[in-house]
N, CA and C atoms as an extended XYZ file, in Angstrom:
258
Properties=species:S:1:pos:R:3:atomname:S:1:resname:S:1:resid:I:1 pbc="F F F"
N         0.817       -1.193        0.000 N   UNK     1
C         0.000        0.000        0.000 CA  UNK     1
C         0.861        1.258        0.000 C   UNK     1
N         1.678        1.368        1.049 N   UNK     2
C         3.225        2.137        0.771 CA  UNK     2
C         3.498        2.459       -0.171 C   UNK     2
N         4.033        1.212       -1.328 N   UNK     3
C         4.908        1.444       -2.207 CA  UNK     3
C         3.606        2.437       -3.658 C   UNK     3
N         2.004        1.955       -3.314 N   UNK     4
C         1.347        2.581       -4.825 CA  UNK     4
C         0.956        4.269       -3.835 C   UNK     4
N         1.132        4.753       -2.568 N   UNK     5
C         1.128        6.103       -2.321 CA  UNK     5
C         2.243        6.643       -2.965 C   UNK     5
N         3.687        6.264       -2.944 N   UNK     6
C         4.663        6.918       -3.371 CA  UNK     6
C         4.443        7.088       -4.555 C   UNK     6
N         4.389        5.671       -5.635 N   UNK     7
C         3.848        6.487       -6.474 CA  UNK     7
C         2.764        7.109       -7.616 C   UNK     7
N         1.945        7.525       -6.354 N   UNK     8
C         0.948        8.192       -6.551 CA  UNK     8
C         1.776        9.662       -5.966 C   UNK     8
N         2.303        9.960       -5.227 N   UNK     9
C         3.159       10.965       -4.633 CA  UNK     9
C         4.214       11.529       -5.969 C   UNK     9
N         5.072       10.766       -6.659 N   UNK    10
C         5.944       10.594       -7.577 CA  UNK    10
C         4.944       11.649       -8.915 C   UNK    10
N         3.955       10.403       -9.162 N   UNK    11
C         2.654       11.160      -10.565 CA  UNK    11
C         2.266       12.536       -9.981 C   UNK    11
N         2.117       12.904       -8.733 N   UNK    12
C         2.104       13.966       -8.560 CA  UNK    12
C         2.692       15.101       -8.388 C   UNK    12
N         3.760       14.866       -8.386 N   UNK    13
C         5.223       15.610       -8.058 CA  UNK    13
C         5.867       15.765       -9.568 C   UNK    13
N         5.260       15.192      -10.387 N   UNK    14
C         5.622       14.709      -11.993 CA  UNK    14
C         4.833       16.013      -12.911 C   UNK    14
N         3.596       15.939      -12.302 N   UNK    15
C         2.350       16.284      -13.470 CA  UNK    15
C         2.450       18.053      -12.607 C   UNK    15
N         2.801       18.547      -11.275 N   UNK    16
C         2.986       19.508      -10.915 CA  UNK    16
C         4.234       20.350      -11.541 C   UNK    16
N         5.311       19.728      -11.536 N   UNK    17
C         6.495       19.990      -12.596 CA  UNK    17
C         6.235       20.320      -13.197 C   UNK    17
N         5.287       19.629      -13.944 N   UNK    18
C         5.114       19.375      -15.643 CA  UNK    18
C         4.027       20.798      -16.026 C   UNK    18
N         3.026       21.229      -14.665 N   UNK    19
C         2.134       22.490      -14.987 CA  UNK    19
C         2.659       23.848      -14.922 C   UNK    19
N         4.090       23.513      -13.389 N   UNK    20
C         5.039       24.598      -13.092 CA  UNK    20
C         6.136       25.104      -14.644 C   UNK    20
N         6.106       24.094      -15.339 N   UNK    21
C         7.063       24.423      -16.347 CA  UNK    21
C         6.631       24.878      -17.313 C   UNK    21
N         4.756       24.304      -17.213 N   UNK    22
C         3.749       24.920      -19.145 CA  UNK    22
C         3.509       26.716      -18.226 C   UNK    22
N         3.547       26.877      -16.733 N   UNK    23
C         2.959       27.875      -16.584 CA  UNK    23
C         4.171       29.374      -16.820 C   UNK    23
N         5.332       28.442      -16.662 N   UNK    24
C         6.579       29.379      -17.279 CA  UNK    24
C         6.895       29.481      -18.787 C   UNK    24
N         6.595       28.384      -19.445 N   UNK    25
C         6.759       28.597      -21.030 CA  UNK    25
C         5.274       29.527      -21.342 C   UNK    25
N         4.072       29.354      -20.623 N   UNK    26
C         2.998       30.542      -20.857 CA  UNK    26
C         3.432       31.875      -20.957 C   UNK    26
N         4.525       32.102      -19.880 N   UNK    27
C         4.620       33.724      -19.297 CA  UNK    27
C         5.823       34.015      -20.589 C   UNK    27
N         6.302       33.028      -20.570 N   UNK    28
C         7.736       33.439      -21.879 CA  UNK    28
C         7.237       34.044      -23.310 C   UNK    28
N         6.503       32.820      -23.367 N   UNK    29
C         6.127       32.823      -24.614 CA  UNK    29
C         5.019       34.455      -24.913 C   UNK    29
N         3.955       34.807      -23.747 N   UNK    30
C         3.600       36.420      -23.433 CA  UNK    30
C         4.460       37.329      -24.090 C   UNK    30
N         5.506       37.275      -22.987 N   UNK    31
C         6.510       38.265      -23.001 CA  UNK    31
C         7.316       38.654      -24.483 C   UNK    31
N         7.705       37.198      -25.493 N   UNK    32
C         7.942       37.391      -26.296 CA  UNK    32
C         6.665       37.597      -27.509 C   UNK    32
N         5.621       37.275      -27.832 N   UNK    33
C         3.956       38.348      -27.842 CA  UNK    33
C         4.721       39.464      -27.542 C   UNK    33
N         4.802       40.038      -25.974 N   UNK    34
C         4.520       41.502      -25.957 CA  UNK    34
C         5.701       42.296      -26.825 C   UNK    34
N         7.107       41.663      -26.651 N   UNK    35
C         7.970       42.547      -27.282 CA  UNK    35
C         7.697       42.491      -28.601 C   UNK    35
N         7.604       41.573      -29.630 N   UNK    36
C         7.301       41.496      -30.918 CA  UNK    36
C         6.333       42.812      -31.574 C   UNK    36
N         5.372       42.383      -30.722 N   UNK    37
C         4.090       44.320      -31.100 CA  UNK    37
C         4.274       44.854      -30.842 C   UNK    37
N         5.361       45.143      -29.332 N   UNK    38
C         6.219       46.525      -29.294 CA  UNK    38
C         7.135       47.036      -30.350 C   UNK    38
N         7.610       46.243      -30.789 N   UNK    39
C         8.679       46.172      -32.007 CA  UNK    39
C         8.098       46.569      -33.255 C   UNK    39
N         6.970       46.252      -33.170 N   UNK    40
C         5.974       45.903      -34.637 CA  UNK    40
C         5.375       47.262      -34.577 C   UNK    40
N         5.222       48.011      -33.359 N   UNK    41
C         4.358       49.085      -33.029 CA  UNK    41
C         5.561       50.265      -33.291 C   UNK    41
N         6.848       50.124      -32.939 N   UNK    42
C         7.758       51.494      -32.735 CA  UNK    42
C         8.349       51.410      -34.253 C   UNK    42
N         8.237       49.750      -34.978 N   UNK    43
C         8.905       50.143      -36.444 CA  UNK    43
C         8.158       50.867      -37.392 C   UNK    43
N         6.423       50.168      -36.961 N   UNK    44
C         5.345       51.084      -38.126 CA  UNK    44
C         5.515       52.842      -38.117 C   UNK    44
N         4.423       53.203      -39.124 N   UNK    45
C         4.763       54.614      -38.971 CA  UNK    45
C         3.077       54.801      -38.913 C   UNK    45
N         2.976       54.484      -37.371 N   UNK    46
C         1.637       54.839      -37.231 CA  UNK    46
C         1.439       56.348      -36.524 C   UNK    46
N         0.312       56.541      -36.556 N   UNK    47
C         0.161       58.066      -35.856 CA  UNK    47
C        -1.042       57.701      -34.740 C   UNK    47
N        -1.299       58.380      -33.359 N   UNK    48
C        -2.327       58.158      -32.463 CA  UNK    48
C        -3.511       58.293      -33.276 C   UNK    48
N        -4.676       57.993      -32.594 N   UNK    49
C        -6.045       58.290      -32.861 CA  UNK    49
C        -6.218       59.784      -32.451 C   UNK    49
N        -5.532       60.347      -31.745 N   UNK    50
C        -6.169       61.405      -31.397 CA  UNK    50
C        -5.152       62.594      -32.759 C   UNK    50
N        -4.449       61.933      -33.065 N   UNK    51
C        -3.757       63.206      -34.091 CA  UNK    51
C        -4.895       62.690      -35.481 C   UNK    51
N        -4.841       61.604      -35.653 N   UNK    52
C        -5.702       61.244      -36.778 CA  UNK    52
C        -7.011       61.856      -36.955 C   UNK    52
N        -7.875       62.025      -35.343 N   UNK    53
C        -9.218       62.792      -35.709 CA  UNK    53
C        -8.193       64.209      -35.753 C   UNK    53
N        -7.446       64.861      -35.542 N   UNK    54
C        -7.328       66.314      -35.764 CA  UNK    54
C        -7.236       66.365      -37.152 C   UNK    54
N        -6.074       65.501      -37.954 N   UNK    55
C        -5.936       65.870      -39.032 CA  UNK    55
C        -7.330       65.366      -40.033 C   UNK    55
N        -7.863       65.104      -39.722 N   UNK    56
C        -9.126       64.554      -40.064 CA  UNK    56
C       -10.477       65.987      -40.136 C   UNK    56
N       -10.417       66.518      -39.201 N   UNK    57
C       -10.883       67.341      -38.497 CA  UNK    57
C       -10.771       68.897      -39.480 C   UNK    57
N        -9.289       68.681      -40.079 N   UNK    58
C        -8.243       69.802      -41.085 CA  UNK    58
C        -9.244       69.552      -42.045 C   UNK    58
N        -9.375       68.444      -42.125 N   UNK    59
C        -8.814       67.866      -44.148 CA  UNK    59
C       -10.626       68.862      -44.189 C   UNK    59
N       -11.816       68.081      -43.137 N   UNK    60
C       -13.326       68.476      -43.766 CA  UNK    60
C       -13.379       69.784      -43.675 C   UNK    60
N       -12.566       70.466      -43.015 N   UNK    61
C       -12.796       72.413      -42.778 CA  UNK    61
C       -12.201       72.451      -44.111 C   UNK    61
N       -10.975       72.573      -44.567 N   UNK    62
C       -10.843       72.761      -45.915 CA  UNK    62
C       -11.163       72.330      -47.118 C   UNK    62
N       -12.503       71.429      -46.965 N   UNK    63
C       -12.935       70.617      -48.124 CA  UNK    63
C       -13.922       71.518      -47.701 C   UNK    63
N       -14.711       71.736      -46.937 N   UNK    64
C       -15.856       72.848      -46.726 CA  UNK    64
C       -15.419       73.886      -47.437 C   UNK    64
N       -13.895       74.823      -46.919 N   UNK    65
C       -14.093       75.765      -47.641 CA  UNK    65
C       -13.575       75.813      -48.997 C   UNK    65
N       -13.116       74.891      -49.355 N   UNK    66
C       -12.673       74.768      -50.599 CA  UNK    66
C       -14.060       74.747      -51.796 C   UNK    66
N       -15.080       73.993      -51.312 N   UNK    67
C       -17.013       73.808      -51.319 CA  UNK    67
C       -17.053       75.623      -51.885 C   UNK    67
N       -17.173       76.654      -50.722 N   UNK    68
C       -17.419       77.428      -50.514 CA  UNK    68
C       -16.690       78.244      -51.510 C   UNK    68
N       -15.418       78.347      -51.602 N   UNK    69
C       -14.700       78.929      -52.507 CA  UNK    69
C       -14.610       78.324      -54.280 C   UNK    69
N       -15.183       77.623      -54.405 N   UNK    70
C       -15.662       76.843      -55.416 CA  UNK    70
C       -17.123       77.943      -56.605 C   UNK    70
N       -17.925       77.759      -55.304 N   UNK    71
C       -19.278       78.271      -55.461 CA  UNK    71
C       -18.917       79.905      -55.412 C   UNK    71
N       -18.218       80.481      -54.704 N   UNK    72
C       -18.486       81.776      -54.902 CA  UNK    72
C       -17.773       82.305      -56.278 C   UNK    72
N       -16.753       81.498      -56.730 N   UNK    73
C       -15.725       81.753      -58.119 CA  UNK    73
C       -17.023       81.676      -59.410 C   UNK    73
N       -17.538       80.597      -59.122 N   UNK    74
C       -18.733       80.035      -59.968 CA  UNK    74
C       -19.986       81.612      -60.282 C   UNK    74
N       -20.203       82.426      -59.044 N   UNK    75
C       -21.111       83.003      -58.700 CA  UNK    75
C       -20.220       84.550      -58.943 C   UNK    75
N       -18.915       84.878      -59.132 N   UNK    76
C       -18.744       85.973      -59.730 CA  UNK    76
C       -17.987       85.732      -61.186 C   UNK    76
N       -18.029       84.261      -61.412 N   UNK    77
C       -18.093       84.083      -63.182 CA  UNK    77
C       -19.255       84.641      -63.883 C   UNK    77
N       -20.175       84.259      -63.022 N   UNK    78
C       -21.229       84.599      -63.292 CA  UNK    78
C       -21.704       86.361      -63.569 C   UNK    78
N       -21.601       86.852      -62.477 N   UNK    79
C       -21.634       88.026      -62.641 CA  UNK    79
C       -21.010       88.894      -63.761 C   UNK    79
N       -19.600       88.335      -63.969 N   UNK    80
C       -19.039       89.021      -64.544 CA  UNK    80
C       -19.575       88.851      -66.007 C   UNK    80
N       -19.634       87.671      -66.371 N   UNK    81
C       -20.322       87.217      -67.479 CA  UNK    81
C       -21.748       88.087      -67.996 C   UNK    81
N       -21.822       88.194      -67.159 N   UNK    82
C       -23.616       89.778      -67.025 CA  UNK    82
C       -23.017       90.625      -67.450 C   UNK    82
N       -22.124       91.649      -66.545 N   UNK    83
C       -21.270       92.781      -66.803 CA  UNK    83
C       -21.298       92.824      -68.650 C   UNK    83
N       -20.581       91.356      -68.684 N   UNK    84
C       -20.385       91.902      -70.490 CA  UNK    84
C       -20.910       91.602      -71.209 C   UNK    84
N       -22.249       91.338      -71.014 N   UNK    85
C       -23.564       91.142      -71.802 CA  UNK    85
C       -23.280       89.802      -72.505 C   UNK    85
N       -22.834       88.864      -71.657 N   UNK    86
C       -22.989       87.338      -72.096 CA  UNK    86
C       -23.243       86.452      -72.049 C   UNK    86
């Protein structure tokens, strides 16, 4: 009875190893995950979200007034086109 506790003691001392060692190749294997997208993140040439809505923010004010300055060129073609009886 002795000798099947030990090893039952042994399988357990085995399969604990064996979770202590997947729970360190887990954290490794993370860590190398995290540096890789750090790496992946500082080589891209990304820009924040928050500069992206500004320049975003640029581009529709000057497509507005570009709209605006469009229509008023249109509207003293026009005029002028009157002026010379045409």
């Amino acid at each position: 009875m002795q000798s099947q506790n030990r090893i039952f003691d042994d399988i357990a001392r085995v399969a604990g190893g064996a979770l202590s060692a997947l729970g360190g190749l887990k954290q490794e294997i993370e860590a190398m995950v995290r540096d890789r997208f750090e790496r992946f993140m500082a080589e891209g040439n990304f820009v924040r979200r928050e500069e992206f809505d500004v320049v975003q923010a640029m581009a529709a004010a000057a497509r507005a007034e570009q709209e605006k300055l469009t229509a008023r060129i249109a509207e003293l073609a026009r005029t002028l086109s009157a002026k010379r009886g045409g």
